[in-house]
C-alpha positions as CSV (number, residue, x, y, z in Angstrom):
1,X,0.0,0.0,0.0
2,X,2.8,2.3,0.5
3,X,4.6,1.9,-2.8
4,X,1.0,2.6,-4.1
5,X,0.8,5.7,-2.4
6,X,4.1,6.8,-3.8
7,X,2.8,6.0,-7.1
8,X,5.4,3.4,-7.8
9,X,3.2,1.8,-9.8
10,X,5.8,-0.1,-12.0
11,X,7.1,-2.2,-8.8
12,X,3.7,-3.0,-7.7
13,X,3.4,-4.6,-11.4
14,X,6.7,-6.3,-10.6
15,X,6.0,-7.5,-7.2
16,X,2.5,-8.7,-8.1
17,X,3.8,-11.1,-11.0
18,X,6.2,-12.0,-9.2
19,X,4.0,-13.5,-6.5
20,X,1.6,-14.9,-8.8
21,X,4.2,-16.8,-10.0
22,X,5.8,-17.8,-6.3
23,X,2.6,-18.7,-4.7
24,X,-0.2,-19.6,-7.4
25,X,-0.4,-22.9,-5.9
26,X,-1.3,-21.5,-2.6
27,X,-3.3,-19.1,-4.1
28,X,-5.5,-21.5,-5.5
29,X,-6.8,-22.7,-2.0
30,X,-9.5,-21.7,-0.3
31,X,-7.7,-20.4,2.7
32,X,-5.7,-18.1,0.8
33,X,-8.6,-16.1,-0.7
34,X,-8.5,-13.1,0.8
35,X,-4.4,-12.9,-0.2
36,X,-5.7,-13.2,-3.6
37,X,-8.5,-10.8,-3.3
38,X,-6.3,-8.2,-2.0
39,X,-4.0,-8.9,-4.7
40,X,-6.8,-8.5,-7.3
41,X,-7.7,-5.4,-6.0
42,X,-4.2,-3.8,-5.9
43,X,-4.0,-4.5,-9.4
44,X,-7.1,-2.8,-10.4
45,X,-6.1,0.1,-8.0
46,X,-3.2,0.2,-10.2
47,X,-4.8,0.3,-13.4
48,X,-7.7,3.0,-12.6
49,X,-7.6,6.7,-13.3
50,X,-9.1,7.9,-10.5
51,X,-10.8,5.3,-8.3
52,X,-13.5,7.1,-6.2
53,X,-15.1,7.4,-9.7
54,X,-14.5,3.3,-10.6
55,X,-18.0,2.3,-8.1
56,X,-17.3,-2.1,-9.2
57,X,-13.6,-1.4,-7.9
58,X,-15.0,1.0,-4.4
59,X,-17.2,-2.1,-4.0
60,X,-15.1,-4.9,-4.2
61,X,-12.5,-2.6,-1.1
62,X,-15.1,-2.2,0.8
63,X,-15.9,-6.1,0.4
64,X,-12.0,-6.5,1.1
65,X,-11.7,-4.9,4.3
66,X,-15.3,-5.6,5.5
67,X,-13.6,-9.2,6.0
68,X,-10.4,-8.2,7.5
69,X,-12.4,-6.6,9.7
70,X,-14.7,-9.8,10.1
71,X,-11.8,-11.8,10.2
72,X,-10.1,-9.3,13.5
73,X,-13.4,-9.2,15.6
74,X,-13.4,-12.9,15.6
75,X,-9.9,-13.9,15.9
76,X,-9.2,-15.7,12.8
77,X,-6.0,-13.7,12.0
78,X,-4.6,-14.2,15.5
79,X,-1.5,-16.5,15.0
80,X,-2.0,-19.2,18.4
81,X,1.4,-19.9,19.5
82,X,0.3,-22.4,22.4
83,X,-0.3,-25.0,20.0
């Protein structure tokens, strides 16, 4: 999110084919579909204009980080080292 705030849009491109490449295999499993998600929607971040106008792509973040936050009420991200 930073380097898309910079507007360093051409490492973003990079970085994203990169893991798409490293981790489509993980990707590809249920567990992993928020990672891919987010991943989807940094790559259309990167190809709109001016997003507050692009409603599909305002729709699809708010989806996004209405499950992170989901996710963070309930625990699920919480790493349990005890096991």
């Amino acid at each position: 999110m930073i380097r898309y705030e910079l507007n360093d849009f051409h490492y973003l491109e990079h970085k994203a084919e990169r893991i798409r490449k490293e981790y489509s295999i993980l990707l590809k499993k249920e567990e992993y579909t928020r990672q891919k998600q987010m991943g989807l929607v940094i790559g259309k971040m990167v190809e709109s204009v001016v997003i507050k106008k692009n409603k599909q792509l305002l729709k699809e973040i708010n989806v996004l980080l209405d499950g992170i936050m989901l996710n963070s009420i309930l625990g699920n991200d919480i790493i349990n080292y005890s096991d």
